[in-house]
Each structure stands twice: as C-alpha cells, then as structure tokens.
N, C-alpha and C positions, 0 to 999 in steps of 0.2 A: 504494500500500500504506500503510495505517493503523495502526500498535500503541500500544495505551495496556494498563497494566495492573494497574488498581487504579479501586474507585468514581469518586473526581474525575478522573483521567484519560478514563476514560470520557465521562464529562457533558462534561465541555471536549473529547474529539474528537469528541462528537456537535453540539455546538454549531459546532466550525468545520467540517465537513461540510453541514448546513446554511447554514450563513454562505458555503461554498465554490459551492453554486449560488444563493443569491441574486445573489452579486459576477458570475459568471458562467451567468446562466440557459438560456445558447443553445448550453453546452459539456453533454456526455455522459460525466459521472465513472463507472470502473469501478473500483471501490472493495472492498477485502479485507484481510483481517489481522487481530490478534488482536484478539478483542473483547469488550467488555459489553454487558449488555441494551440500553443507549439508544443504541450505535453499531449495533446488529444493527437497533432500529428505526429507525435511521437508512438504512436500507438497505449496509452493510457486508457481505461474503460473510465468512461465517467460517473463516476457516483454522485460528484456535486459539482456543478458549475462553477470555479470560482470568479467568472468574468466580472459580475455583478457584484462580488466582493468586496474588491477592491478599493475602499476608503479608508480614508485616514481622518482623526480627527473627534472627541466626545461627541460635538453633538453631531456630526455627521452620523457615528456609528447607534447613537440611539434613537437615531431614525429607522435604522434598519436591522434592530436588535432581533427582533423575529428571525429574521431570515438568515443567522447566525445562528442563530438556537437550533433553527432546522437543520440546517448545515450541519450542524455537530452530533446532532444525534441521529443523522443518516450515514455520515460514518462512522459512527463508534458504535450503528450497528452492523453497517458491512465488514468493521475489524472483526468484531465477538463472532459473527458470523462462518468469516470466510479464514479466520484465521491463520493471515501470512506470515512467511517468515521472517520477516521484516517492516515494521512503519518507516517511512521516513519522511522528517517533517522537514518540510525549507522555510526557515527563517518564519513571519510572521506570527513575532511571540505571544504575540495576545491571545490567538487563537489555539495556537499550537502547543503554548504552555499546559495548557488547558487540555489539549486531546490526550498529549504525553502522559499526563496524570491520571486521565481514566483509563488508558487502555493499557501503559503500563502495569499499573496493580494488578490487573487481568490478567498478567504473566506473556504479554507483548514485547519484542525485544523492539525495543525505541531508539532509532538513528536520528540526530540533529545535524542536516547539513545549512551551513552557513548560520554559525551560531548567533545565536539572541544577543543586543548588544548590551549587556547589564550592566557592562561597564558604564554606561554613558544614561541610567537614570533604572531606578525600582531595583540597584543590586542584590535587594534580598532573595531576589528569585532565583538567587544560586542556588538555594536549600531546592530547588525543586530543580534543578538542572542534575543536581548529585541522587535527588532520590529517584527521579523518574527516565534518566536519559543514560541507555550506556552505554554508546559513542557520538561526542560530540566532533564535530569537521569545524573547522576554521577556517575562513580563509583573510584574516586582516594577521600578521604574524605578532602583535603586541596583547592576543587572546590568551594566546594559549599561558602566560607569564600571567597575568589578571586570573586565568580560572586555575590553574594549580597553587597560586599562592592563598586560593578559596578552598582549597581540599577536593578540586574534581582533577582526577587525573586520567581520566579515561577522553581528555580532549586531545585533537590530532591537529596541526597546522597543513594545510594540504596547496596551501598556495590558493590566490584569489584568480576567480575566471576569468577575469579580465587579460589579467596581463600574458601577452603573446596573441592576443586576437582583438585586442584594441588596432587595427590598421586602417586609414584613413585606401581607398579605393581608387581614386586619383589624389594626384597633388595641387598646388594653391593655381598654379599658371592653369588648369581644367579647370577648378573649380571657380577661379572667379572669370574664365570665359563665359563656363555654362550660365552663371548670375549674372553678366555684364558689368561686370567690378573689375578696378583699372588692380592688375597685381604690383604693380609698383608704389601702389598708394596704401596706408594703413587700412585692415578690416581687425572691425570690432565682433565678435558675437555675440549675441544676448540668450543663456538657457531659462526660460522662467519655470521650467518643472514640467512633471508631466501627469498631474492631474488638473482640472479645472480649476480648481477652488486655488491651487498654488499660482498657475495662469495671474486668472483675478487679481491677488493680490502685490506679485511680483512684478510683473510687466509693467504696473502704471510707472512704478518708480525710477525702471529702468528705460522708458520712454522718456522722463525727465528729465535724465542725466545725459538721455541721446542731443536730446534739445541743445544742451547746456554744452556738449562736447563737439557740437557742429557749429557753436558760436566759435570758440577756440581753435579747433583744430577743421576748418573747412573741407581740409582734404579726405578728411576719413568717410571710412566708408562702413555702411552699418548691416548687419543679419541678424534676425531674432530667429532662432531654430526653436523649429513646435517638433516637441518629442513623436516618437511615434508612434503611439497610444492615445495623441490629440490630435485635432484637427487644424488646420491654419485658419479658418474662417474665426476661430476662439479669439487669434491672435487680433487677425485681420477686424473683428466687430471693436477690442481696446483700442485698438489704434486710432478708431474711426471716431474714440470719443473723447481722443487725449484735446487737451487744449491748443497743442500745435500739429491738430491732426495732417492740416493743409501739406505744411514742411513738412512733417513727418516723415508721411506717405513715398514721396518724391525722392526722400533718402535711404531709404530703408528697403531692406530682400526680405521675405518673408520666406524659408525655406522648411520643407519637411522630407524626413527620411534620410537626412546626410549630416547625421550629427557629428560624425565622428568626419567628414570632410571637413564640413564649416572649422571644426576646432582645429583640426590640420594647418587647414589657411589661414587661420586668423593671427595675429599680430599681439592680443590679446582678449581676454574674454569676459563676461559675467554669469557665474554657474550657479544656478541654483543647488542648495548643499541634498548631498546625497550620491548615487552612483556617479553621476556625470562629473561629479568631482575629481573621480580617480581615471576615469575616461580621459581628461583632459592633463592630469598628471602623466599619465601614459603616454601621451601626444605631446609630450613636454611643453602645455600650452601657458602662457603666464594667466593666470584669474583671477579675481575677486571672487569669494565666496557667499551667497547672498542667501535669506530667510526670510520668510513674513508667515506668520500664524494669523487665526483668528484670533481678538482678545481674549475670548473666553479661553479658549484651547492654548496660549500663549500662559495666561495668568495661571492655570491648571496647571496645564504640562514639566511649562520653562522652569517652574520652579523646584522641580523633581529630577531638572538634566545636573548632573555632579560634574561631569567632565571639564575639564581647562578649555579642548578646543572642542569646535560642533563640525568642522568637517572633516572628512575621511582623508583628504589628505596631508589636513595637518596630524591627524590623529597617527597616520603610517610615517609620519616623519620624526614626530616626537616633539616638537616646535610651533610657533606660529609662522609659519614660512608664506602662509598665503591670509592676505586681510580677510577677516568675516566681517559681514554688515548684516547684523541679524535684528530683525523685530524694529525696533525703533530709531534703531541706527542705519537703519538702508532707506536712504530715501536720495531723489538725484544728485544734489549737489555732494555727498558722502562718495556713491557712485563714481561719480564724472570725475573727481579731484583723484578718486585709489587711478582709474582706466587711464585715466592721462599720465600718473606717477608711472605705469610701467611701461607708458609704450617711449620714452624715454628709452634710448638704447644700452645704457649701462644694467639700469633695473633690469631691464628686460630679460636680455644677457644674464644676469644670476639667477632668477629665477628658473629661466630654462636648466640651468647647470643644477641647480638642488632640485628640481622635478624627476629630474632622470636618478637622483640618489633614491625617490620614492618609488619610482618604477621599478630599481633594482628589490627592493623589500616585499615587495608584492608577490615577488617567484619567478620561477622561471618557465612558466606557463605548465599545462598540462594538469590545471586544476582538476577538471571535470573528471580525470581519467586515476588521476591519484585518491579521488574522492571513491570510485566507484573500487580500487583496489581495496581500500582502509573497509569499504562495507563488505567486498564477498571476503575478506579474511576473516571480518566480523563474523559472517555468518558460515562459514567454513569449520569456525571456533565452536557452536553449536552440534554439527552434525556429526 
C-alpha cells in the first residue's frame, strides 16, 4: 500500500515505484492506495483519490474535514483488509501521522518515505515516528542527525530526488528566443507557489517590486512561472488587477510548464519557499526566498515553526545564504531592493558559488532507486 497526498508527493511515489521494479525486476508488486495522476500511471489501484486532497492550511482543511475522515477510513480498511506487506506513507504528516498509528498497532510494517519535517514545528511527534514507523527515508541529509539524536534510529539518508534530475531542457539563448527576451539583457523570474491560495497572496507583492525594479533597472526583463498544477489565467486575472496592470502586462512573460528552464535563464529569481527552493539551488540560481500565509493560519501556525531558517535551502546549507521575506516582511519595495542587490555581478557571482556547495549535500542523485533498495531489504528482513 502507497499514500502520498499532494502534487510532489505524488511524482516522488511514482518515481520510487518505478525505481521499486527496476531494483527488483523479477518481483510482482501489487500496489494500491491513495493516489495522483502519475502514481495511477504508475500503475497504482486507486482506493482514494488524493487529487482533491491536496490543501494546505486550518481553515482550508476544515472545510473539507469530511472528506479526510472518509479518506482515512477507506484505507485503513483496505490495509486490515488486504493486508500488505508493506505501507508506505510519503510525506504528508498530518494525514499520515495518523494512518501510521492505526495501522501500525494492527501489526502493519510502516515505511516513511520523505520524512515528516518535525524538525521545523510540533517536534513532539517524534514519540510517534519511534513508536509507529520502522523505517524512516530521508532525503534532506541534516534529518537523519535531528532524529537519532531523538532516539529513532531506524532513519536512513537516501539522498533527495531532486538532485541529478533537476536539468533545465534547453538553455537561456532557446529559452528566451522561444519568450522573445533579449539574452543579453537581465531576466528576472517570479515563483509565487503552486496552489491558488499561495498565487493570491504572493504574486501581488511580487508585481510591486516588478513595478519598482523596471523604474531602476529598465533593461530587465520579467517571467512569472505558474507551477504546473496551476493555470496561467490565475496569474494572468492578478495581473489584470494590479495597479500598474497597463505597464505590467507589456513587461512581463507569463510562462507555464518550464520551470526549471525559466530558472536556468534567469539572472536571478523570487521563489516561493518550499521544493522550488532547492530546484533553483540545483540550477545554481541566485533567489530571494519568499512566504505569505493567511492571518489566521500565519498567527496559528508561525508560531509553532522553531527553526532559524524557513527555507530548504538554507536549511541544507546550514546558514542564511539566501534572504527570506516571509509574512510581513515580503512586500515590493523588500522584494525589488534583495533582486536588484544580486543581480549586481559580485553578489551574484557568490551566490552561485555556495549554491553549488548545496547541491553537493543533497546527493549524488539516484534517490528514488536507493529508497526503493532500503525498503525490499526492509522487507526481505521479514520473510
């Protein structure tokens, strides 16, 4: 049994599912659980959809608390049921914390791939990572030091999927033909996240600072990339309502499904925090790291995060190596002042050079495949 319940969830349990028969091509996986499109074409039987899952957020989630309820207790009667020899949860601790716990007890052998990040808020759910989980994967390498100095030793560092298949498809001179951007001139890009609700509340800011940074530096040149799980018209309706829609418009590419080009070519970037963070690390791209919550979820949440830094790639570096502008601190002129300090060519220049030290920490790719080793040994261990 498989549950991931969110876009990158999904990609990464469809990648170690693949990875699961190449390591062993002469074994016959019967595979089920909650799923997204590329574990369904992964061949997955779907027990719960988790397309519609997929929010973040208090009151988002008790909008649709029902449907979570059912969720849970359609597979934790398919586990008691069909009883495999294997769960394996991806990441989505709220939910999965939760399944771990019932179906373990039940004498369930429980794999956590891409562990919960408790280091970074509600640590106490160690006690339930040691009682209910036994083998955790890693793939950030500063975990696995955080959960054994907590008393679980049954975590493994397997290297992050990212790195080695972060590559950018063409390079900057293609990509800004196909957009009609001069490559000898500065390109900006703007991530604002890849739910709606992050959309909404990121992008205004960073429309601001576009404003602000086309007074100064007229040459540049701007792309807002709409992840791709959203649509561009999300982008394209903010756009339409910013206060210098007019200019805007006339300055700006709206581009989707070439995230990892746009970051390639770009000069410098503004990422909203989370994977694309380390995407852009990879790409040795220089960025500003940027957040905005809802207040409620903001006043709730923020004050439960313990960690020093909020994003993953300061988090793999050990340092503040890249500025966050989170919650009340990201607004344009914050923005426009960080993007302009690095497209200065000395700034720029380091940054690249300690990006590439993160990329080294991350592994030397072949996550998915090391991950899929560490579970049939698991389960090898068994029989």
């Amino acid at each position: 049994m498989i549950v991931a319940g969110e876009p990158s969830g999904d990609a990464h349990a469809a990648s170690l599912i693949r990875a699961l028969r190449d390591v062993a091509p002469d074994v016959q996986f019967d595979l089920f659980g909650a799923t997204g499109p590329q574990m369904r074409a992964a061949g997955v039987e779907t027990t719960v959809n988790s397309d519609a899952l997929a929010i973040m957020g208090i009151v988002e989630v008790t909008r649709v608390l029902p449907r979570f309820i059912r969720a849970f207790r359609e597979l934790k009667t398919a586990a008691l049921a069909r009883k495999p020899d294997a769960v394996i949860l991806v990441d989505w601790p709220e939910f999965n914390l939760r399944l771990a716990s019932a179906l373990h007890r039940r004498g369930l052998k429980v794999i956590y791939y891409i562990s919960p990040q408790l280091w970074a808020w509600r640590a106490r759910r160690v006690k339930k990572i040691k009682r209910d989980v036994d083998l955790l994967l890693s793939i950030l390498p500063f975990e696995t030091e955080w959960y054994h100095s907590r008393g679980v030793d049954t975590v493994e560092f397997v290297g992050n999927p990212l790195s080695g298949e972060v590559v950018a498809r063409y390079g900057r001179d293609e990509f800004c033909q196909k957009h009609e951007l001069d490559s000898s001139r500065p390109v900006i890009s703007f991530l604002p996240g890849s739910r709606h609700k992050e959309i909404v509340r990121i992008l205004p800011p960073m429309l601001d600072a576009i404003d602000l940074i086309s007074d100064k530096r007229p040459e540049a040149q701007f792309v807002i990339v709409v992840a791709p799980s959203r649509q561009p018209q999300e982008a394209r309706e903010i756009v339409a309502l910013h206060k210098s829609a007019s200019k805007l418009q006339s300055r700006l590419k709206i581009i989707h499904h070439e995230t990892r080009e746009a970051l390639a070519a770009s000069d410098v970037a503004a990422v909203a925090s989370g994977t694309a963070t380390l995407e852009a690390a990879l790409l040795h791209t220089p960025m500003v790291i940027v957040y905005k919550e809802s207040p409620i979820n903001w006043h709730t949440l923020g004050s439960l995060i313990t960690v020093e830094h909020f994003g993953l790639a300061n988090l793999v570096a050990g340092e503040r190596l890249v500025t966050e502008l989170i919650q009340n601190d990201l607004n344009g002129p914050s923005l426009a002042e960080e993007l302009l300090r690095l497209l200065e060519p000395q700034a720029n220049k380091s940054m690249r050079e300690k990006l590439t030290n993160v990329a080294t920490r991350l592994g030397d790719g072949g996550a998915s495949h090391k991950a899929a080793s560490a579970i049939l040994r698991a389960l090898e261990s068994e029989l």
